[in-house]
C-alpha positions as CSV (number, residue, x, y, z in Angstrom):
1,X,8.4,14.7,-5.0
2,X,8.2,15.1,-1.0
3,X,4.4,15.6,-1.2
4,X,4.6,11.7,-3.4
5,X,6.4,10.4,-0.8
6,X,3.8,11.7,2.0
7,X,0.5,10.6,0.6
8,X,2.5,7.6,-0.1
9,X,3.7,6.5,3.1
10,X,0.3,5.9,4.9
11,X,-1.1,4.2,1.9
12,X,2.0,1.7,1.5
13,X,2.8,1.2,5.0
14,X,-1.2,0.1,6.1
15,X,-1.4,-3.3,6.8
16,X,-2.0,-5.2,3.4
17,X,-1.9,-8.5,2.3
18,X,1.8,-7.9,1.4
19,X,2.4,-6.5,4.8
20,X,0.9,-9.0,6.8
21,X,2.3,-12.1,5.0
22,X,5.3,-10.5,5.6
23,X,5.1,-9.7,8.7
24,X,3.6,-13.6,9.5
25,X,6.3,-15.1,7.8
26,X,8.9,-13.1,9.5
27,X,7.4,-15.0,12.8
28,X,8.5,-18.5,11.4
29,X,11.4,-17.6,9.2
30,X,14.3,-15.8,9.3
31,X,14.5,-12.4,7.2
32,X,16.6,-13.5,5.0
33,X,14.9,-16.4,3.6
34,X,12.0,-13.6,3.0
35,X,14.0,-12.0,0.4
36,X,12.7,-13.8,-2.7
37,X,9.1,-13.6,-1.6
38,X,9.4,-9.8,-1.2
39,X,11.2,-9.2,-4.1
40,X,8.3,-10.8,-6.3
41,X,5.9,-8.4,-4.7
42,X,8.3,-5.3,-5.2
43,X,8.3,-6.5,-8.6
44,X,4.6,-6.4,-9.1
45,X,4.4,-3.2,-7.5
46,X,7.4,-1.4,-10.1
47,X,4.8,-3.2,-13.2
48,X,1.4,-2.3,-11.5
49,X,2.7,1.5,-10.8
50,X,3.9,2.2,-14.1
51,X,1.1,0.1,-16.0
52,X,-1.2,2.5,-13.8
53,X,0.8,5.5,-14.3
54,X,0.9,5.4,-18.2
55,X,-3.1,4.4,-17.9
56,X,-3.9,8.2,-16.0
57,X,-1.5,10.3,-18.1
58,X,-3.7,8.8,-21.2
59,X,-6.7,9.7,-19.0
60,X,-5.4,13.1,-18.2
61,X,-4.9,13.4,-21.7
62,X,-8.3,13.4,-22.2
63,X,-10.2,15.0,-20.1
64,X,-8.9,17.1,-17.2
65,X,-12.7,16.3,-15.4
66,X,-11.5,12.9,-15.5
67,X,-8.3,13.0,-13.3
68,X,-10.8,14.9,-10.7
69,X,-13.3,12.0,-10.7
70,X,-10.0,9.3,-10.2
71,X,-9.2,11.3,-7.5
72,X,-12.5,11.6,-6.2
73,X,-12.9,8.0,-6.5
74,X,-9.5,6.9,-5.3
75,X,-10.2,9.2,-1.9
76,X,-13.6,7.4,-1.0
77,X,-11.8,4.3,-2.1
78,X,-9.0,5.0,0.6
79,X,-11.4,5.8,3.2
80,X,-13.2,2.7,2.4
81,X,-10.0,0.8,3.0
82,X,-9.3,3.4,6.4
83,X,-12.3,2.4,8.1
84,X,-11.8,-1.5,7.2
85,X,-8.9,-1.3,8.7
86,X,-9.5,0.4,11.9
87,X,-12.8,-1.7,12.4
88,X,-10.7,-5.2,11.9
89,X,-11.0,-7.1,15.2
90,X,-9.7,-10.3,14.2
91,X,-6.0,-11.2,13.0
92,X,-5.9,-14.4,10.3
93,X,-2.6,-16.8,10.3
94,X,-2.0,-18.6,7.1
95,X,1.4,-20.1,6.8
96,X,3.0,-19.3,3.3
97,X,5.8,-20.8,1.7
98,X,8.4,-18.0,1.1
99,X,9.4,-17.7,-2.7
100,X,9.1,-15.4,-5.8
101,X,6.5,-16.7,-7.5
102,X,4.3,-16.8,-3.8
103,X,5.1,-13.2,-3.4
104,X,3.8,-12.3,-7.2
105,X,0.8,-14.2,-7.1
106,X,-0.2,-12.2,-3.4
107,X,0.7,-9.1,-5.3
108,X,-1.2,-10.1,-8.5
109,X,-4.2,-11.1,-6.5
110,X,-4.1,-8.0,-3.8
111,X,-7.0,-6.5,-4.2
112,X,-5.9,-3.1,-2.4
113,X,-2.8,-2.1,-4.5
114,X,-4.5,-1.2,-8.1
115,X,-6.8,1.4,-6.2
116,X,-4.2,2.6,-4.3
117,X,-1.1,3.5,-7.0
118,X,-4.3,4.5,-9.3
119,X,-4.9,7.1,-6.1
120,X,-1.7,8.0,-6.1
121,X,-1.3,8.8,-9.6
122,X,-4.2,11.0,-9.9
123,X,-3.1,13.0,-7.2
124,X,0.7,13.8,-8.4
125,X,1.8,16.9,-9.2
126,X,4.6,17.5,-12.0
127,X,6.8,13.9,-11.3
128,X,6.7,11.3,-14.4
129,X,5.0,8.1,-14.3
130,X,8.4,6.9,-13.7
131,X,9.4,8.5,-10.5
132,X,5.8,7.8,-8.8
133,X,6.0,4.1,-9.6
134,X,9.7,4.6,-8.0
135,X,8.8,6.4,-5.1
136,X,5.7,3.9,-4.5
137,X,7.7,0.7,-5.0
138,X,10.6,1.7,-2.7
139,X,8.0,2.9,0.2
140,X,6.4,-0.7,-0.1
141,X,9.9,-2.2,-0.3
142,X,10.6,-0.3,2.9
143,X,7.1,-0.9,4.7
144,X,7.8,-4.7,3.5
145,X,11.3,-4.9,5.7
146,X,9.6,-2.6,8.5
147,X,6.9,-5.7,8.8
148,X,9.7,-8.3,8.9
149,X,11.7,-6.6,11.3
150,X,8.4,-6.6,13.5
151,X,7.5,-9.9,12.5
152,X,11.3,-11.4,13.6
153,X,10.9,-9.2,16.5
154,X,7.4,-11.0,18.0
155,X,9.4,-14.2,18.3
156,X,10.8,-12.3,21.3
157,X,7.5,-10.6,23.1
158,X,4.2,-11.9,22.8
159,X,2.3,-9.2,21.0
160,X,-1.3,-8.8,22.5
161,X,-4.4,-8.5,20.5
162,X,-4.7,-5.0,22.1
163,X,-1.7,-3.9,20.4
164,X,-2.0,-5.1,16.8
165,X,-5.6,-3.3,17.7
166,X,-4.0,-0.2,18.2
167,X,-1.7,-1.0,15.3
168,X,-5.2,-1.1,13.1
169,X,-6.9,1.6,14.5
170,X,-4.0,4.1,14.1
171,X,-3.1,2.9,10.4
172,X,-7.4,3.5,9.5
173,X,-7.1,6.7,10.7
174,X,-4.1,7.7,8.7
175,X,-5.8,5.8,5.3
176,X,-8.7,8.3,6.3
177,X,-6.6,11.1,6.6
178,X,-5.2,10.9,3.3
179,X,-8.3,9.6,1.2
180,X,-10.0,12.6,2.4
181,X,-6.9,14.6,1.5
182,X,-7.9,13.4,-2.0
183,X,-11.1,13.7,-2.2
184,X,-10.7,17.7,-1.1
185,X,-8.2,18.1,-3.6
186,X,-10.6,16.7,-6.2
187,X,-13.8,18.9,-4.8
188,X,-11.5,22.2,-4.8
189,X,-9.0,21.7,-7.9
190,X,-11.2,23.2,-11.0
């Protein structure tokens, strides 16, 4: 479970869509009237996770090749995202309004998150489909408050380009880091 919770750190705590609404929002609003908005993304990432989760133990069912091609995929995939990331120069604003069905439909429409848990769940060791999904929604419930808290704290010190550059830079790296994680584990497993 610890090795879960350590390929899924970097990967949930990059700056996403989720993330960076968050952390946006936390600049005009106050935490708590984030709440409902983060929950509807939580939600969608407990029912993306397991919908994923069940989808690669019916892979894994069939062909053990097959798990070392998701992973495969799912490492270039997070390297993709990695050097996006780190290459990002500019920061977008868009003001959202802060409510369930807001945080769902960013969730729903995120194209980073399917790639990701699918990643993730080709890479797992011995946990159930329930336990990933678990360990993957409460890291992104966690990164989600660690973006507020940031957000709420900018309304106090100017952040500079240079440091939410540094903030990119560092995050890439670490996507690297782990999709290349994967894809090893893909090339040398079998």
């Amino acid at each position: 479970m610890i090795d879960t919770f350590i390929l899924v750190i970097p990967l949930m705590l990059s700056p996403g869509p989720a993330g960076l609404a968050s952390f946006l929002l936390a600049t005009r609003y106050r935490v708590s009237q984030l709440v409902p908005f983060q929950l509807g993304i939580v939600l969608v990432y407990a029912v993306v996770a397991i919908a994923i989760g069940l989808l690669t133990e019916q892979i894994s069912g069939l062909s053990p090749l097959a798990i070392r091609v998701l992973q495969f995929v799912g490492g270039l995939f997070i390297i993709y995202l990695g050097v996006q990331l780190a290459r990002r120069t500019q920061h977008v604003t868009k003001q959202y309004s802060p409510t369930l069905l807001n945080g769902v439909m960013l969730q729903c429409l995120n194209p980073k998150f399917p790639g990701v848990v699918l990643a993730v769940f080709a890479n797992r060791n011995s946990q159930s489909t329930l336990e990933t999904a678990a360990i993957i929604s409460l890291v992104g419930a966690i990164g989600l408050l660690i973006y507020s808290a940031a957000g709420a704290l900018l309304r106090f010190r100017q952040a500079t380009e240079k440091r939410l550059r540094a903030v990119d830079v560092l995050s890439g790296a670490l996507l690297c880091a782990v999709g290349c994680w994967f894809v090893l584990r893909a090339l040398l497993d079998g």
